[in-house]
MOPAC internal coordinates of N, CA, C and O (Angstrom, degrees):
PM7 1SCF
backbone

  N    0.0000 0     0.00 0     0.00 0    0    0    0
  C    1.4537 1     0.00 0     0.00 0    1    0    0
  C    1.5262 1   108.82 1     0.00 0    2    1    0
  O    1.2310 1   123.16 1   -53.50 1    3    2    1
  N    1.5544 1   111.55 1   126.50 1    3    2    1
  C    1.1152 1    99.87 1   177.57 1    5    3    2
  C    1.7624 1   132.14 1   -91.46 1    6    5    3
  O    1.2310 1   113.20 1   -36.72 1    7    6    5
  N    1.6034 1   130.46 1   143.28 1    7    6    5
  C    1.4063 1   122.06 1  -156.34 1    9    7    6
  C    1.9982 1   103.15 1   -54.03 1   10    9    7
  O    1.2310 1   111.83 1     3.65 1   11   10    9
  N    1.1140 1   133.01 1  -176.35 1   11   10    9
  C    1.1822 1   132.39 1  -135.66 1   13   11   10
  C    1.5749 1    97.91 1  -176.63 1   14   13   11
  O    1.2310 1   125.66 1   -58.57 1   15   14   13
  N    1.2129 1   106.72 1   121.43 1   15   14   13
  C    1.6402 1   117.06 1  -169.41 1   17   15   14
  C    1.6526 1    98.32 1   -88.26 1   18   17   15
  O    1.2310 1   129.39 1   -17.98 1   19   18   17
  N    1.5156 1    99.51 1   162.02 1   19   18   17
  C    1.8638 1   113.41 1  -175.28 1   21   19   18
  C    1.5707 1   114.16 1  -118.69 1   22   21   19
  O    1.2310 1   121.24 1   -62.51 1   23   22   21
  N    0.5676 1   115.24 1   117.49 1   23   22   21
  C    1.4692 1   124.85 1  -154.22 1   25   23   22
  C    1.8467 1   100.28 1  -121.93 1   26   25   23
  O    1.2310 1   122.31 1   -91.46 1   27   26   25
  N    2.0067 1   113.18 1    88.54 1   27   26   25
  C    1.0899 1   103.61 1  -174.62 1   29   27   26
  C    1.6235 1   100.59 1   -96.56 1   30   29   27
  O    1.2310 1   124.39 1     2.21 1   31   30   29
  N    1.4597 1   109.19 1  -177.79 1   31   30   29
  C    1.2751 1   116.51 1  -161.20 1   33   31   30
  C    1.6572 1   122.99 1   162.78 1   34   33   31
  O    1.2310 1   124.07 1    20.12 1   35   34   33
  N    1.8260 1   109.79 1  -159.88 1   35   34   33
  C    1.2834 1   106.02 1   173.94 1   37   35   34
  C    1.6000 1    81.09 1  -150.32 1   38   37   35
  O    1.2310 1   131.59 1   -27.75 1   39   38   37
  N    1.2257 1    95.23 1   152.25 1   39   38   37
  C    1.5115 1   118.96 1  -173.39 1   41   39   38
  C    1.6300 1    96.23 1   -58.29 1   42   41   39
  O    1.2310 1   122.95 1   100.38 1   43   42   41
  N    0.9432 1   111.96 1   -79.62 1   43   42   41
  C    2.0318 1   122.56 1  -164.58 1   45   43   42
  C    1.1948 1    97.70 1   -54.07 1   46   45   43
  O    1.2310 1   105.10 1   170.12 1   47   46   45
  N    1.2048 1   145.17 1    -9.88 1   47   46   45
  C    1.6842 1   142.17 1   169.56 1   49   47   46
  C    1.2329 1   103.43 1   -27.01 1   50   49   47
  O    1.2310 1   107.10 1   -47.77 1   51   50   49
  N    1.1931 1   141.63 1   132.23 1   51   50   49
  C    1.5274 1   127.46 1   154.38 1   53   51   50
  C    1.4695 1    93.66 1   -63.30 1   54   53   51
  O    1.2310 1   116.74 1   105.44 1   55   54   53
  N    1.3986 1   123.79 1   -74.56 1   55   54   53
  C    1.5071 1   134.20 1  -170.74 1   57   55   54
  C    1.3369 1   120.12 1   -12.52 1   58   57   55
  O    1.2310 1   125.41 1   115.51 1   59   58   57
  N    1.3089 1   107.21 1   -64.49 1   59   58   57
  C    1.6828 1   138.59 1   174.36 1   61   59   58
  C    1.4144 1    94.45 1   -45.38 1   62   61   59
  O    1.2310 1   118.19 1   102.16 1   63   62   61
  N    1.6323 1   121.06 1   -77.84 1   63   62   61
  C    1.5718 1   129.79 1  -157.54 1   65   63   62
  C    1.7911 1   100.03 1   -40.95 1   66   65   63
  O    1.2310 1   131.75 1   125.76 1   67   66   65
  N    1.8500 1    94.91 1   -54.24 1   67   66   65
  C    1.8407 1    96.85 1  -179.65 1   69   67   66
  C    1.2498 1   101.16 1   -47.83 1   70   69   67
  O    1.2310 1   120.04 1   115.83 1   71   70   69
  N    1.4664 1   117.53 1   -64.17 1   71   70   69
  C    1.4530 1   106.33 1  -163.44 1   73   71   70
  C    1.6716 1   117.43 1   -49.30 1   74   73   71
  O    1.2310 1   123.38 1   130.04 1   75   74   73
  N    1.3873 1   111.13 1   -49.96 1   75   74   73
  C    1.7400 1   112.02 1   175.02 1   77   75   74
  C    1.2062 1   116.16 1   -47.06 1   78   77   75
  O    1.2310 1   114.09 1   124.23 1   79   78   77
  N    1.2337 1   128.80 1   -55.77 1   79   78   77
  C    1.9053 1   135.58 1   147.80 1   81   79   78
  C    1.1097 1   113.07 1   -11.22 1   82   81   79
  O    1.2310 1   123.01 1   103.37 1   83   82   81
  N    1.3586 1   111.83 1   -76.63 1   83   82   81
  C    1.7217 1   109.01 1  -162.86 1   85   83   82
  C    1.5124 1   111.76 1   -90.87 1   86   85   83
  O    1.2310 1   115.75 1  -157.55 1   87   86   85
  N    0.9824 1   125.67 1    22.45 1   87   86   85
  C    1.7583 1   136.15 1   151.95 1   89   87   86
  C    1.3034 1   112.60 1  -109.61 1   90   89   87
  O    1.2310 1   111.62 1   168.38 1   91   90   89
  N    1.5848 1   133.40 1   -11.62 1   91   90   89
  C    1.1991 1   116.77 1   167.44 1   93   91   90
  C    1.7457 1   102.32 1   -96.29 1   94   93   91
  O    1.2310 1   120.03 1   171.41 1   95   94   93
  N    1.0623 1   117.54 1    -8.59 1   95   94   93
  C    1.1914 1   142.73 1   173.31 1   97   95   94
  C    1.7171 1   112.13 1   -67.67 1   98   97   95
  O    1.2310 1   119.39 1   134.25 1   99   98   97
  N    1.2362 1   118.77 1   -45.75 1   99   98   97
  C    1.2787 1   128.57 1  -149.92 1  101   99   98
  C    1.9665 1    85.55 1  -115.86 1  102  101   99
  O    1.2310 1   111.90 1  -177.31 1  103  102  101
  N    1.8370 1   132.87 1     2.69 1  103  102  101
  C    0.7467 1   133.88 1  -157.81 1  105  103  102
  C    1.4145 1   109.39 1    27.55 1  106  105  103
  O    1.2310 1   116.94 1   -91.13 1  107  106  105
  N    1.4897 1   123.43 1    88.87 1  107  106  105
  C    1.3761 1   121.08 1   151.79 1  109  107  106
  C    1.5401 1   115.44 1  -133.31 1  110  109  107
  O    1.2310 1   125.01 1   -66.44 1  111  110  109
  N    1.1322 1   107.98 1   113.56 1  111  110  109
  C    1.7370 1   104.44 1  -176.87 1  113  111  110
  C    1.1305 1   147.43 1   -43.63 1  114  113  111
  O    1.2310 1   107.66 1   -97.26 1  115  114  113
  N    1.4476 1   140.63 1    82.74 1  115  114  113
  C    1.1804 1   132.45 1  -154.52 1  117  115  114
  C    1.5079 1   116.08 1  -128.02 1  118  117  115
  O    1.2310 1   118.69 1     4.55 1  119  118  117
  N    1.4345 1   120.10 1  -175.45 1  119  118  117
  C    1.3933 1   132.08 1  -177.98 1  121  119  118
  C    1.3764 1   114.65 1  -121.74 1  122  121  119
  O    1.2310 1   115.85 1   -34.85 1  123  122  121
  N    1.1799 1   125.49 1   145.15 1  123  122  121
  C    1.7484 1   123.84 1   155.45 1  125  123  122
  C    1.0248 1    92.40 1  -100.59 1  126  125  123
  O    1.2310 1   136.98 1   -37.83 1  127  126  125
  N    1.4968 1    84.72 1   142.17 1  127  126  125
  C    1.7767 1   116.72 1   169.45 1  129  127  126
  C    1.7989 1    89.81 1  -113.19 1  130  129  127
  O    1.2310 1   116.27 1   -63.51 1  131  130  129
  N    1.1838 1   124.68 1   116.49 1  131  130  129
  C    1.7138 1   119.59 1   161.47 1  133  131  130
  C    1.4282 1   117.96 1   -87.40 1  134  133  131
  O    1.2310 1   115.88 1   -73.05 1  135  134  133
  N    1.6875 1   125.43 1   106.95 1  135  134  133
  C    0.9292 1   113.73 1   159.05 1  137  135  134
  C    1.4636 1   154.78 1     4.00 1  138  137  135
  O    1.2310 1   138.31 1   111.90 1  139  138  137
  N    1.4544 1    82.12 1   -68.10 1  139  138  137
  C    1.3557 1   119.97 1  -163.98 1  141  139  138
  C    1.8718 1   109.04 1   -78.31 1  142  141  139
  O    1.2310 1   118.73 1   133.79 1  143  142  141
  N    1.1621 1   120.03 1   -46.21 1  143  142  141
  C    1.4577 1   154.45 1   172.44 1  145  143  142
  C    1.7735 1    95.14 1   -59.72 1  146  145  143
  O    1.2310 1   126.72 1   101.80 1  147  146  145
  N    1.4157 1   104.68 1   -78.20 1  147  146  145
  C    1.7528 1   118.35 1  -139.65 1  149  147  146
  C    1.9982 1    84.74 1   -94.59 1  150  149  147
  O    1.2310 1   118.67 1   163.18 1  151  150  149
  N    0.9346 1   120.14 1   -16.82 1  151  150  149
  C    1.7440 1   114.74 1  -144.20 1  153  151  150
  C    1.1557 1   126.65 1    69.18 1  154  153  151
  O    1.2310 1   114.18 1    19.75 1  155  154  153
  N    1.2728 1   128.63 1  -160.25 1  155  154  153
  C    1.5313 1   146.91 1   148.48 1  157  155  154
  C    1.4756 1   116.93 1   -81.79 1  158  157  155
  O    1.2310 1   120.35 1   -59.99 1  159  158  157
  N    0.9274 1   116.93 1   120.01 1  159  158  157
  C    1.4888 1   140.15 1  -178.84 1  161  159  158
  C    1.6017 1   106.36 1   -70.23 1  162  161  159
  O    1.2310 1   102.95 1   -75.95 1  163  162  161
  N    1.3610 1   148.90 1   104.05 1  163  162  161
  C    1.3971 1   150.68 1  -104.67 1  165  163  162
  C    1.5071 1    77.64 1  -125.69 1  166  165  163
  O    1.2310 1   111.10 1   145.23 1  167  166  165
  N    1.4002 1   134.35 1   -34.77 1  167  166  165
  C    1.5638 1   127.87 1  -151.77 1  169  167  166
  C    1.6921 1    81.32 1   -92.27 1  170  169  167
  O    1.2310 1   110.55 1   130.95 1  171  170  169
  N    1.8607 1   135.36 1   -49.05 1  171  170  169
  C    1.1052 1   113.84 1   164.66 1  173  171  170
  C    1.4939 1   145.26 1   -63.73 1  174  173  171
  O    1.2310 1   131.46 1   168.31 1  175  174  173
  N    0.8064 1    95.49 1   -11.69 1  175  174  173
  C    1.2934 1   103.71 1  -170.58 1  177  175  174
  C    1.3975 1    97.27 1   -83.41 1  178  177  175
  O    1.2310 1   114.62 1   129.64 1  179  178  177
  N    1.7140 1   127.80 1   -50.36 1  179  178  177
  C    1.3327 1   108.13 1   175.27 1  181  179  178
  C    1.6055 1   123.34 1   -42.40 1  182  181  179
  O    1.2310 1   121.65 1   144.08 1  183  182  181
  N    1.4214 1   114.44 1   -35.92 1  183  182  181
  C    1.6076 1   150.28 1  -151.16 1  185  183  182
  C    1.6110 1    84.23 1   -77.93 1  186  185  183
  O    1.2310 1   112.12 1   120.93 1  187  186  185
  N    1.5521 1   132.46 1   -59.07 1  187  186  185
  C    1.2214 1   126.72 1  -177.62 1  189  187  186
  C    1.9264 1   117.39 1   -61.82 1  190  189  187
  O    1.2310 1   124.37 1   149.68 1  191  190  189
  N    0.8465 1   109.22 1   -30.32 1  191  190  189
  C    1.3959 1   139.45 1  -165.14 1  193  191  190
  C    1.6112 1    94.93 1   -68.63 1  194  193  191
  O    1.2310 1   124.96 1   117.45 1  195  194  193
  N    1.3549 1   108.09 1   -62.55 1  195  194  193
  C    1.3320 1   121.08 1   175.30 1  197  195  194
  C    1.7500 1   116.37 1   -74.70 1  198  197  195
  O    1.2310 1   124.65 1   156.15 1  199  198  197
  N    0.9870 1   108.67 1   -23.85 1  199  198  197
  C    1.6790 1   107.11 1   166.93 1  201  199  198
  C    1.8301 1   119.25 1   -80.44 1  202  201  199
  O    1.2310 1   124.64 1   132.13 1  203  202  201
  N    1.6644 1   108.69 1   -47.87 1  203  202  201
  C    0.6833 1    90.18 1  -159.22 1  205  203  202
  C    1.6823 1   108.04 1  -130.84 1  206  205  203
  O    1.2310 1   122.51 1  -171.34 1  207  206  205
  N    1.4055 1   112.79 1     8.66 1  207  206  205
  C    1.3916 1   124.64 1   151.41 1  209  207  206
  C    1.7339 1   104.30 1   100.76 1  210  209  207
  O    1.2310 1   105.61 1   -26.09 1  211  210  209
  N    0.7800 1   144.28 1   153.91 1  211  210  209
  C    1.9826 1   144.48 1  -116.22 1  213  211  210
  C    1.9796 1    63.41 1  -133.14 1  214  213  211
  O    1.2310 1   102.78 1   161.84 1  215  214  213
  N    0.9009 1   149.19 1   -18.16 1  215  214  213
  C    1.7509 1   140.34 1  -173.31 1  217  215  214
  C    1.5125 1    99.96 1   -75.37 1  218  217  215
  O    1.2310 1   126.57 1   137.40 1  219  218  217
  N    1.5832 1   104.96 1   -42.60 1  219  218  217
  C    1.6394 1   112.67 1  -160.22 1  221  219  218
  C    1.9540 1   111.73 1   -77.99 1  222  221  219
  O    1.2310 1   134.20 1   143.44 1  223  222  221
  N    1.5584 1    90.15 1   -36.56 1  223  222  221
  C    1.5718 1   100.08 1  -168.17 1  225  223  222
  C    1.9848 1   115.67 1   -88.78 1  226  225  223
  O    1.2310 1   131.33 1   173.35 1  227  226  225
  N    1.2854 1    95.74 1    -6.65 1  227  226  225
  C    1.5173 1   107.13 1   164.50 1  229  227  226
  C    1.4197 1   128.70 1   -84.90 1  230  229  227
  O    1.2310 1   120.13 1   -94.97 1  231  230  229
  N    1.4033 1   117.36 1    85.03 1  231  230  229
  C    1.4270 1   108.00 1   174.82 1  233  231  230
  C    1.6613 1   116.18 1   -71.08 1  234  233  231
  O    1.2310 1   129.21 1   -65.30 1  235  234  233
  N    1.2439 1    99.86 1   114.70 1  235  234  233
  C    1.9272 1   122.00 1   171.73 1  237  235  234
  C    1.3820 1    88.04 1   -80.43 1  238  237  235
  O    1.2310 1    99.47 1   142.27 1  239  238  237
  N    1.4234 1   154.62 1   -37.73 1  239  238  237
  C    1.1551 1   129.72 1  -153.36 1  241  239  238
  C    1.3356 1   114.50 1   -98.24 1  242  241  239
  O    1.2310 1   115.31 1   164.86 1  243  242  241
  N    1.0100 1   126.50 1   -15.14 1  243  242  241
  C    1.7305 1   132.38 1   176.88 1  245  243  242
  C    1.0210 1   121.18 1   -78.85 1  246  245  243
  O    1.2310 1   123.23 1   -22.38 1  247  246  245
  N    1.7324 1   111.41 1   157.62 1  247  246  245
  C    1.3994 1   124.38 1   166.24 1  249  247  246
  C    1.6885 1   122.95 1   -12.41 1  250  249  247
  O    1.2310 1   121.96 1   118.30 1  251  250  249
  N    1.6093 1   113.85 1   -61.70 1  251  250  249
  C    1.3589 1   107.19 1  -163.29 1  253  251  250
  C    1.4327 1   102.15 1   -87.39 1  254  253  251
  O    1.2310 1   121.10 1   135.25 1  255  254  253
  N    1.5583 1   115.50 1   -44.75 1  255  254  253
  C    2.0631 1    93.91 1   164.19 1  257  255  254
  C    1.2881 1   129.05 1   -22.38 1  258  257  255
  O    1.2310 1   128.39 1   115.23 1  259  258  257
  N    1.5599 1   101.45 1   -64.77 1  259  258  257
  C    1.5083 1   108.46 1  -175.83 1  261  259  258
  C    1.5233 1   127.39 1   -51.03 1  262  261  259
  O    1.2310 1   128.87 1   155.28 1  263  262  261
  N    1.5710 1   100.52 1   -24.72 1  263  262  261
  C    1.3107 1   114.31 1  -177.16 1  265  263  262
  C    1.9223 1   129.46 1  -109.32 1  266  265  263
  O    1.2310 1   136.21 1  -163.89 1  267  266  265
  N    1.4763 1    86.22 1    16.11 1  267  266  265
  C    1.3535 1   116.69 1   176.51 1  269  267  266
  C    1.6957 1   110.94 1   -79.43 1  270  269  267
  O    1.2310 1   111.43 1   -53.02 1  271  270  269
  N    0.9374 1   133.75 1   126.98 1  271  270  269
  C    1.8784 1   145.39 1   156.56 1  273  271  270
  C    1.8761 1    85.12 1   -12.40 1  274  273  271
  O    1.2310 1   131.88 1   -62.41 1  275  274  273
  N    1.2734 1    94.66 1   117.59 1  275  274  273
  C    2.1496 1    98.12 1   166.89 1  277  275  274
  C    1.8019 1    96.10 1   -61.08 1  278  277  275
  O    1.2310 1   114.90 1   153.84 1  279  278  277
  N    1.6802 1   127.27 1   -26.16 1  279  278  277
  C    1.3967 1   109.70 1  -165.99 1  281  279  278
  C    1.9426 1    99.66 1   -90.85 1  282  281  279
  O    1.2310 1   121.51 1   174.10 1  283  282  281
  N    1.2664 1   114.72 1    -5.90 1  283  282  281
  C    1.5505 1   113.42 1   172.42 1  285  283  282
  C    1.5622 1    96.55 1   -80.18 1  286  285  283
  O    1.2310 1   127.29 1   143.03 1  287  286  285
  N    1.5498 1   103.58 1   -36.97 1  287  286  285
  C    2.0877 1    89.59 1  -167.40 1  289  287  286
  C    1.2347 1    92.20 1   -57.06 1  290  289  287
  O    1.2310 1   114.48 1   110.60 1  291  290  289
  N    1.6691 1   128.07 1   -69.40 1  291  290  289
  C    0.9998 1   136.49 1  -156.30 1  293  291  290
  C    1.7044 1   112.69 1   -46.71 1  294  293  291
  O    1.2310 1   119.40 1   141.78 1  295  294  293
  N    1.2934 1   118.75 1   -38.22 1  295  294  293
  C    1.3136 1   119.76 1   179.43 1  297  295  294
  C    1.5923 1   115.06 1   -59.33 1  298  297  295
  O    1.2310 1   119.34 1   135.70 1  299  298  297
  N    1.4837 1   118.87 1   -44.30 1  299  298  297
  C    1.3730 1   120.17 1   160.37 1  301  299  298
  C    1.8469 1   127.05 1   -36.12 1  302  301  299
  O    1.2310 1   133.64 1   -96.11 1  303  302  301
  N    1.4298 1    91.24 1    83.89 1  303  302  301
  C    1.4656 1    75.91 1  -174.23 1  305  303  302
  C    1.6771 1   112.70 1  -137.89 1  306  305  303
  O    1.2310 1   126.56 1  -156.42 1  307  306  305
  N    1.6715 1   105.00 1    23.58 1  307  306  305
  C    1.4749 1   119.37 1   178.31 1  309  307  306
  C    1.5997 1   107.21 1  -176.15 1  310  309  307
  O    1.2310 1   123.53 1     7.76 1  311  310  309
  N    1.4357 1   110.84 1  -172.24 1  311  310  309
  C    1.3825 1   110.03 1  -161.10 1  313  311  310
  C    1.4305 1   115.09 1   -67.98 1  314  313  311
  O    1.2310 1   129.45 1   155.82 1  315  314  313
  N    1.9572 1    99.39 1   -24.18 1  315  314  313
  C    1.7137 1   108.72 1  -170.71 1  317  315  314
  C    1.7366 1    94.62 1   -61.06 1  318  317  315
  O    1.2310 1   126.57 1   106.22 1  319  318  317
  N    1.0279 1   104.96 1   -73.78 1  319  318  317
  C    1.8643 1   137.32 1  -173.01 1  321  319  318
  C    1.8856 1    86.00 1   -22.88 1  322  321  319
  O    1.2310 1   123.32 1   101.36 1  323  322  321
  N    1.4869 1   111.25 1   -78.64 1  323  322  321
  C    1.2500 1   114.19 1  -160.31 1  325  323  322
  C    1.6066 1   108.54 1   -46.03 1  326  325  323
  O    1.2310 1   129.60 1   120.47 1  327  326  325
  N    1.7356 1    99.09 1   -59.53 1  327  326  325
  C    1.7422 1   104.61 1  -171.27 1  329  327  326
  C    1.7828 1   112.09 1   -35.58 1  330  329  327
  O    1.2310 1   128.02 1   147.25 1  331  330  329
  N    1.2258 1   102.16 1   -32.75 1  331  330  329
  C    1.7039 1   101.96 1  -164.92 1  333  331  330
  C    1.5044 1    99.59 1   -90.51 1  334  333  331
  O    1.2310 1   120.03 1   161.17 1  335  334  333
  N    1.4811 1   117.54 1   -18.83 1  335  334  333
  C    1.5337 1   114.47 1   173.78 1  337  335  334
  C    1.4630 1   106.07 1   -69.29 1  338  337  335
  O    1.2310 1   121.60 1   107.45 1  339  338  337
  N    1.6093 1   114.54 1   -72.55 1  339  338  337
  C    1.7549 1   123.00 1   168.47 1  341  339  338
  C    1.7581 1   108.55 1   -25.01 1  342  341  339
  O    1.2310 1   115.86 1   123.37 1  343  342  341
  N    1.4967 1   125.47 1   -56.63 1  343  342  341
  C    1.5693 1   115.12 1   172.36 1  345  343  342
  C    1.1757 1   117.67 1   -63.95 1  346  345  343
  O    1.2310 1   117.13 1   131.76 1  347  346  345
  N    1.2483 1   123.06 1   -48.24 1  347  346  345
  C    1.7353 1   123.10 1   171.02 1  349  347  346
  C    1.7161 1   121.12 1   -45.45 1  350  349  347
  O    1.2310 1   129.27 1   132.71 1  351  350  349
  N    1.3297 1    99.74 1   -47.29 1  351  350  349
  C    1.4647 1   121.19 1  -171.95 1  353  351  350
  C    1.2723 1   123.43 1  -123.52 1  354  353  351
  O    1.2310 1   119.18 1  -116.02 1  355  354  353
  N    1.3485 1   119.17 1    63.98 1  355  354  353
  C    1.5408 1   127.09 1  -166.94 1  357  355  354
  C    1.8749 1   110.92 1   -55.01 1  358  357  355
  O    1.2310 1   116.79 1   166.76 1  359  358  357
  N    1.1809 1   123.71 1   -13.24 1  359  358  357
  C    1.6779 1   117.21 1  -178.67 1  361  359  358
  C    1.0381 1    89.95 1   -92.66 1  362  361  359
  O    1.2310 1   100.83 1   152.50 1  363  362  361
  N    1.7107 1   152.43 1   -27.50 1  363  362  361
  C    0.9029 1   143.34 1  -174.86 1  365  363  362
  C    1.8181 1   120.61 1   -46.07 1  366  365  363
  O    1.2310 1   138.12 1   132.32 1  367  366  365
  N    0.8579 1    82.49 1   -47.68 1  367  366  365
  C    2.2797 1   109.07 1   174.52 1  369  367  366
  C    2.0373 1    96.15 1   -44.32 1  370  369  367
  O    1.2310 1   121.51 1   -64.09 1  371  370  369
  N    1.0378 1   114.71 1   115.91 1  371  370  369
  C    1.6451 1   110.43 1   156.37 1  373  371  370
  C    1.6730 1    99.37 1   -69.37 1  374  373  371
  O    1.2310 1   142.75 1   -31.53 1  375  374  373
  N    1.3651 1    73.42 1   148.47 1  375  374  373
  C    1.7987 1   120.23 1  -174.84 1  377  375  374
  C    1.0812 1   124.92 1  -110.54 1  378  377  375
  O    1.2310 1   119.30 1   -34.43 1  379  378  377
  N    1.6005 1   118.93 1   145.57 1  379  378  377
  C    1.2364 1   119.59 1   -29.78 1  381  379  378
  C    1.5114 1   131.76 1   -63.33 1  382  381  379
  O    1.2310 1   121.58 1   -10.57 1  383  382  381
  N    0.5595 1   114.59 1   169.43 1  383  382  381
  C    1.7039 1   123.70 1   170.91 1  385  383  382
  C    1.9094 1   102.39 1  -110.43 1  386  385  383
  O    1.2310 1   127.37 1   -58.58 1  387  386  385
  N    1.2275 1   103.42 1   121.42 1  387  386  385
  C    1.6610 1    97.71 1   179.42 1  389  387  386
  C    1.3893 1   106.92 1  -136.14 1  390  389  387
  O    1.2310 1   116.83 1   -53.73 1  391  390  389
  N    1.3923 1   123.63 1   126.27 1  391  390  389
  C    1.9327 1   126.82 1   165.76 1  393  391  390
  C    1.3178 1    96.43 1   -91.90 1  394  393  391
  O    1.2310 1   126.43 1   -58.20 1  395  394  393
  N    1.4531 1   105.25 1   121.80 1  395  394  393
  C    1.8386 1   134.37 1   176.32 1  397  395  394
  C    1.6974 1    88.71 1   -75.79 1  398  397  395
  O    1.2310 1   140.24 1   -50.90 1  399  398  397
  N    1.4632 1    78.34 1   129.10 1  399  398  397
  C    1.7125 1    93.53 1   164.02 1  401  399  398
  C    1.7233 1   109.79 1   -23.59 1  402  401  399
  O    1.2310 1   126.97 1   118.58 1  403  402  401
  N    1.1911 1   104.20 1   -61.42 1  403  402  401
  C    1.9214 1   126.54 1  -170.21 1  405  403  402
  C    1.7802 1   113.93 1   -50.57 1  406  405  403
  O    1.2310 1   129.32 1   154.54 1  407  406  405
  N    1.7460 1    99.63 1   -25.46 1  407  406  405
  C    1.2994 1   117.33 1  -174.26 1  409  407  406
  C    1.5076 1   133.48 1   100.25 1  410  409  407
  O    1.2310 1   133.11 1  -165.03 1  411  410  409
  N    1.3619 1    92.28 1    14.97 1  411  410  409
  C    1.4968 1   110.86 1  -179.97 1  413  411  410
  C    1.4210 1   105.11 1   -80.96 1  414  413  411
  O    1.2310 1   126.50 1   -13.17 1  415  414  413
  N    1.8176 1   105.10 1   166.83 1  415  414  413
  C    1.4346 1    86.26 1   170.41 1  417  415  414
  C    1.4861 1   103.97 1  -161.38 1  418  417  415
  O    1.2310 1   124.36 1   -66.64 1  419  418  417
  N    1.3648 1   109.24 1   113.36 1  419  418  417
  C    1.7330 1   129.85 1  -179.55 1  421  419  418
  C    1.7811 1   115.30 1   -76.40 1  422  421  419
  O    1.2310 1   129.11 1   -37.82 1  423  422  421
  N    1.3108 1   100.05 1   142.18 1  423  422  421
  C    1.4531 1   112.10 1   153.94 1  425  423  422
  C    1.4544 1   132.67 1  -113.02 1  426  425  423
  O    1.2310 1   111.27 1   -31.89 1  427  426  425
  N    1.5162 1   134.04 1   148.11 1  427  426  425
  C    1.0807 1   101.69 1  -160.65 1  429  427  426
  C    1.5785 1   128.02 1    98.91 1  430  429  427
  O    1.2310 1   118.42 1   -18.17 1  431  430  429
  N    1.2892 1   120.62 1   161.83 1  431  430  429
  C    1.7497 1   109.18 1   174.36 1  433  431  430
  C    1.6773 1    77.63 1  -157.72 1  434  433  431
  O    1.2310 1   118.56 1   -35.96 1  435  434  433
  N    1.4177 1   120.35 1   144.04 1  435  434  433
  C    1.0690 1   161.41 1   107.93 1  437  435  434
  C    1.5556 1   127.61 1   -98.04 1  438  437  435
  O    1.2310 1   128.13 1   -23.89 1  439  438  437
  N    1.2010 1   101.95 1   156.11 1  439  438  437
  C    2.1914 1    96.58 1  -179.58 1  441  439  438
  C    1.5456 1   112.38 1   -91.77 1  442  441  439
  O    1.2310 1   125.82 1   159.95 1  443  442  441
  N    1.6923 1   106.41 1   -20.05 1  443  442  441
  C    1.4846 1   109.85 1  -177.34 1  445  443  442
  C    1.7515 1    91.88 1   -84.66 1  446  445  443
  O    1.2310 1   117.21 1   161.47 1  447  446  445
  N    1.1244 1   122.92 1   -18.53 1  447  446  445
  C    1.4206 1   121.02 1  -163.10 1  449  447  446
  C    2.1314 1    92.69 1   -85.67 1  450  449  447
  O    1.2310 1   127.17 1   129.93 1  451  450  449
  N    0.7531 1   103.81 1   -50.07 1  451  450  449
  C    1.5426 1   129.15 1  -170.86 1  453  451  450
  C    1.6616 1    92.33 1   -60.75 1  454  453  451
  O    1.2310 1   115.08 1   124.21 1  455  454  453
  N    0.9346 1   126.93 1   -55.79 1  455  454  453
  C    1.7184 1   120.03 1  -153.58 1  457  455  454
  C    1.7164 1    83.22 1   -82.46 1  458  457  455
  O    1.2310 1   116.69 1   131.76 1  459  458  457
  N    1.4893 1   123.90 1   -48.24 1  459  458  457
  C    1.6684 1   104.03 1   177.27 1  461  459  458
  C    1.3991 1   130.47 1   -40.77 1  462  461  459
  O    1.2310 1   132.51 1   131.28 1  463  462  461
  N    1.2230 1    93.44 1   -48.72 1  463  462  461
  C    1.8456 1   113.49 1  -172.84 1  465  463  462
  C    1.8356 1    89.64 1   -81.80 1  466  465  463
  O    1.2310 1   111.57 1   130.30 1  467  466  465
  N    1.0030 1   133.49 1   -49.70 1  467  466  465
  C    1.6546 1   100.96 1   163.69 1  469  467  466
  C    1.3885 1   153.28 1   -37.29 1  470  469  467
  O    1.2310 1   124.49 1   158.04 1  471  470  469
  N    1.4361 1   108.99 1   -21.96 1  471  470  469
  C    1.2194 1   152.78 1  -150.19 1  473  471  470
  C    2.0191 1   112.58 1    23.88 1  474  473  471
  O    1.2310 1   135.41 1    37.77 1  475  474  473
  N    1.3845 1    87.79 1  -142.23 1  475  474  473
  C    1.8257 1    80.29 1  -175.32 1  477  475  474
  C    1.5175 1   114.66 1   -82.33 1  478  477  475
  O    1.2310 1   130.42 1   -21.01 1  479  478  477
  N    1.6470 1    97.51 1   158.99 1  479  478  477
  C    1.9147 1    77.70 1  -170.80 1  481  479  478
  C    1.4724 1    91.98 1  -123.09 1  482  481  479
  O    1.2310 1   130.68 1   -20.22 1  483  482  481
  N    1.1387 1    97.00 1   159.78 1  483  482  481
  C    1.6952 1   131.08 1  -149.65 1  485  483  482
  C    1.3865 1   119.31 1  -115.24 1  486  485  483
  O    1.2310 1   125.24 1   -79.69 1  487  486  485
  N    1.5577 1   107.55 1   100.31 1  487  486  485
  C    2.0493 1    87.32 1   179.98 1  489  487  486
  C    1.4238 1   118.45 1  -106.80 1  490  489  487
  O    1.2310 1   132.15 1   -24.47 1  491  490  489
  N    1.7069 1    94.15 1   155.53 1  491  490  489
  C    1.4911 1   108.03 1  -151.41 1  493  491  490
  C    1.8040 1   115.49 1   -75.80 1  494  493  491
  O    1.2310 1   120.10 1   180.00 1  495  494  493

């Protein structure tokens, strides 16, 4: 059996949906994790934090930023600040968040970004 990428998120994402598309698309096996449903997973989320830095996994540009207390934005101002924002406020996190089979781990969806982090594909 081959390992199988995780693909967290929220269902109505446009972002997410592309991203779910072009991996069932690109046949690569994966899972949803729903936010919204399951939460944030506390052992990943440190794991993202450490890959890819509390700057990358904070969306400032969305719906629930914008609609966050200006003295909570303002309080965000390192990994402590953010981590407790991302658990408090799970849409807050940019989307998707995905662990590559390999153990990598992206934010975001692009397709040029997506076919790298897939790497080469292999027939059986």
């Amino acid at each position: 059996m081959k390992p199988s990428a995780t693909v967290y998120g929220i269902p109505n994402c446009d972002t997410v949906k592309k991203a779910r598309d072009w991996l069932s698309a690109a046949d690569v096996d994966f899972q949803f994790h729903d936010f919204k449903k399951a939460g944030v997973p506390e052992a990943d989320l440190a794991d993202w934090l450490q890959a890819l830095g509390w700057e990358a996994l904070v969306n400032r540009k969305g719906t629930t930023w914008r609609k966050l207390d200006p003295a909570l934005q303002a309080a965000t101002q390192d990994a402590s600040s953010a981590t407790a924002l991302m658990r408090a406020h799970p849409s807050v996190i940019k989307r998707p968040v995905v662990r590559w089979p390999d153990g990598r781990v992206s934010v975001g969806f692009s397709p040029t970004q997506f076919t790298a982090l897939k790497g080469p594909t292999t027939s059986d």
